[in-house]
C-alpha positions, 0 to 999 in steps of 0.5 A: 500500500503507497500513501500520497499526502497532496493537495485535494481536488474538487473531485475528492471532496465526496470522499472527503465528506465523508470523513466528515460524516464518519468523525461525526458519528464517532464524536456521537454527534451526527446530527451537527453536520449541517454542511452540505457537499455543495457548501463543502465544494464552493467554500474551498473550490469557489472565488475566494476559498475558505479553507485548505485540505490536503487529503491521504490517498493511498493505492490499494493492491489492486492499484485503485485508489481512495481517500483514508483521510484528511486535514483540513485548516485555514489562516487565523490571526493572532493579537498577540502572535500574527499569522497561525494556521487553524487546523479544524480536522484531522480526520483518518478513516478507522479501517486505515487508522494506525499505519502512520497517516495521522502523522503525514498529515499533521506533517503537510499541514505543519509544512504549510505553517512553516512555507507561510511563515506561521508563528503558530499551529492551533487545534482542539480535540476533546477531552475525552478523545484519549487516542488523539490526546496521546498522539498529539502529546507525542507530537510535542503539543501542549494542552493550555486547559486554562482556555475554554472554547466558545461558541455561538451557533447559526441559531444565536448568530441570527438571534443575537441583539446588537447595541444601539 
């Protein structure tokens, strides 16, 4: 089996979407994946793109191909550091888990953040999400558990009350 870290193209992304949907359901949590293939596709193929995503190919034995994960991330902006790369996902499908993907892909985005001169790489994983705690702590990374993650939902976005 030959895996290939690259770029992705248009015509990844439905398998790409995939992997959305299967991280979905093992963060028990289906239901919140309300972005559609065709949202997927304009935000990071249209006019002005969203998002970056490399993608893992690998050529099976009989020389098909297919999509075992994906890292997807974007620039963000720091008051106090600059330039980081935001990175959203990093996402291996479970029946190819365990053979080293994980880490290419960290690797091409940490590539990306070096190329680009980022003064930082961001992420988040859950706290109970044991194995990529332990990965991401053999990566060298610190957990900062003095900061909390907000959020406001699509729902409170188009409810929010701004000051007169």
């Amino acid at each position: 089996m030959h895996i290939t870290i690259r770029k992705a193209e248009k015509s990844d992304l439905p398998q790409a979407y995939q992997l959305i949907c299967e991280l979905a359901l093992f963060e028990k949590a289906p239901q919140e994946v309300t972005l559609t293939l065709e949202q997927f596709e304009k935000d990071g193929f249209g006019t002005n793109p969203l998002y970056y995503l490399n993608v893992a190919e690998i050529t099976l034995p009989d020389n098909s191909k297919e999509i075992a994960g994906m890292a997807l991330f974007f620039f963000s902006y720091s008051t106090w550091k600059g330039k980081i790369v935001y990175l959203d996902d990093v996402i291996v499908t479970e029946r190819h888990r365990s053979r080293g993907i994980g880490k290419l892909l960290i690797d091409s985005v940490f590539r990306f953040a070096k190329e680009h001169q980022a003064k930082q790489v961001r992420w988040h994983v859950l706290d109970w999400n044991t194995p990529a705690i332990n990965f991401y702590q053999q990566l060298g990374m610190s957990l900062e558990p003095e900061w909390i993650t907000c959020k406001y939902s699509e729902k409170q976005i188009l409810s929010y009350e701004l000051w007169q």
